[in-house]
C-alpha positions as CSV (number, residue, x, y, z in Angstrom):
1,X,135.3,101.5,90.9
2,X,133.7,104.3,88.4
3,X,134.5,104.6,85.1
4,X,133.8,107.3,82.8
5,X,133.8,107.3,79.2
6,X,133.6,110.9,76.9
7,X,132.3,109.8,73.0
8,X,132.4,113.2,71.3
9,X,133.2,114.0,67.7
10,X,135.7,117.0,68.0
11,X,135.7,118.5,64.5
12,X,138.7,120.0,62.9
13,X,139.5,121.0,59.0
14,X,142.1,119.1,59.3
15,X,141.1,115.5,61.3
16,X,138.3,114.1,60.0
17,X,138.4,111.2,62.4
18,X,136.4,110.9,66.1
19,X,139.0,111.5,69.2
20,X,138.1,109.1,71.6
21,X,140.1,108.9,74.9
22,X,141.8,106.6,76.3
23,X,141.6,104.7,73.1
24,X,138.4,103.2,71.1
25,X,138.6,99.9,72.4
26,X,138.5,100.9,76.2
27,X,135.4,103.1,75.4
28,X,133.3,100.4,73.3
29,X,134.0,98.2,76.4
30,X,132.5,101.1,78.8
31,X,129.5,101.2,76.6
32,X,129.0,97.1,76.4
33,X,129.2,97.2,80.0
34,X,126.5,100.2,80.3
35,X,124.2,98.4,78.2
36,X,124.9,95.1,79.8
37,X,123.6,96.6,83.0
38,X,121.0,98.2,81.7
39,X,119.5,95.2,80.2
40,X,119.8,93.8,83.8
41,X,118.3,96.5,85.6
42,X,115.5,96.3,83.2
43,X,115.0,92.6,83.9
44,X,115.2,93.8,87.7
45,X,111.8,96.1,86.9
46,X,110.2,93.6,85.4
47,X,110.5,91.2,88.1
48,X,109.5,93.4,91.0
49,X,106.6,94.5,89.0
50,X,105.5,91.4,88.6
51,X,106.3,90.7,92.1
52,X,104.1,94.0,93.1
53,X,101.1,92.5,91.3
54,X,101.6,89.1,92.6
55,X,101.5,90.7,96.0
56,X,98.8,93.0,95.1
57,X,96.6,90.1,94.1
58,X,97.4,88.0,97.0
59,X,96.2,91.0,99.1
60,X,92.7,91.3,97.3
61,X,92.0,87.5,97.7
62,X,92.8,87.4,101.2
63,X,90.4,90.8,101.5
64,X,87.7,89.2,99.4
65,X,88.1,85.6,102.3
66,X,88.2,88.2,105.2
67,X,84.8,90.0,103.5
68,X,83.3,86.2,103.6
69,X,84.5,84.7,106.6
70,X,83.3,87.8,108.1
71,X,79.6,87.9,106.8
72,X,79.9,84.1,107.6
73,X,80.1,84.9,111.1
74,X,77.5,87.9,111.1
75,X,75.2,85.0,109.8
76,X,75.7,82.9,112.3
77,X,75.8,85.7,115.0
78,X,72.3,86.6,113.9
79,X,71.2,82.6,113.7
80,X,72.0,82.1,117.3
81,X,69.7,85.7,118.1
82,X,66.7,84.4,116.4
83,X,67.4,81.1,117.8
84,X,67.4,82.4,121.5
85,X,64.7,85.0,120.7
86,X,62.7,82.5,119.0
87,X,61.7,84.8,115.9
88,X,63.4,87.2,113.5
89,X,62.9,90.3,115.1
90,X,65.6,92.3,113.1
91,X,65.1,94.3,110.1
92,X,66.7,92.8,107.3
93,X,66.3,93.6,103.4
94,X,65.1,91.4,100.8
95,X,69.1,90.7,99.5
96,X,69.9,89.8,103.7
97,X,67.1,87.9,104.0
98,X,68.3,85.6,101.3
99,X,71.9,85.1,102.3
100,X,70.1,84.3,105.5
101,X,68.0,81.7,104.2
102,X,70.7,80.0,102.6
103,X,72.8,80.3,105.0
104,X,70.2,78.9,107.8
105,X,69.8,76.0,104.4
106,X,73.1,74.9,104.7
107,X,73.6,74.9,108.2
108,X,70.3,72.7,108.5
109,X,71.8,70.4,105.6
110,X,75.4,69.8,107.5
111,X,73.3,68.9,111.1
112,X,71.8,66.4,108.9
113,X,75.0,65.1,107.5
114,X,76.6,64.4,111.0
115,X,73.4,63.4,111.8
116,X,73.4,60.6,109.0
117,X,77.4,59.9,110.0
118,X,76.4,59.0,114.2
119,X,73.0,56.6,112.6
């Protein structure tokens, strides 16, 4: 159902009084009711904005786990290559060759934790 509602001021010399149709009552309802929804529709842009954003940040941190798990298993990849070849025969820079190292660190610390767990 639609309802419309006209508020106009119809000036006349000789009414000086609004003309409001079907009466004044029925149009303050129609305008409650208008701003009632409004109100609702501007909670409803609130909360799927912040619904957005909460999806948006979700979606970075599981990026920025991806990004990590990833270059965790680069690391290892390239463990297992020196391993085999016996030396570290790929070029790294100075910033790889530090994740390396503490990666290679803290692989060497867990074997010696489950190594401490079977004693």
């Amino acid at each position: 159902m639609c309802w419309v509602c006209v508020v106009g001021r119809i000036s006349s010399p000789f009414d000086s009084q609004p003309e409001v149709w079907p009466n004044r009552e029925g149009a303050m309802k129609v305008i409650e009711r208008y701003q009632n929804s409004y109100m609702r529709d501007e909670k409803r842009n609130v909360n799927q904005e912040r619904f957005t954003m909460q999806m948006v940040t979700k979606a970075r941190d599981q990026l920025k786990k991806m990004k990590h798990d990833n270059r965790e298993d680069e690391l290892n990849l390239l463990m297992f290559v020196c391993m085999q070849n016996n030396s570290l025969s790929i070029d790294l820079n100075a910033e790889e060759l530090k994740d390396f190292d503490k990666f290679v660190e803290n692989k060497l610390k867990e074997v010696g934790c489950k190594i401490e767990t079977l004693d």
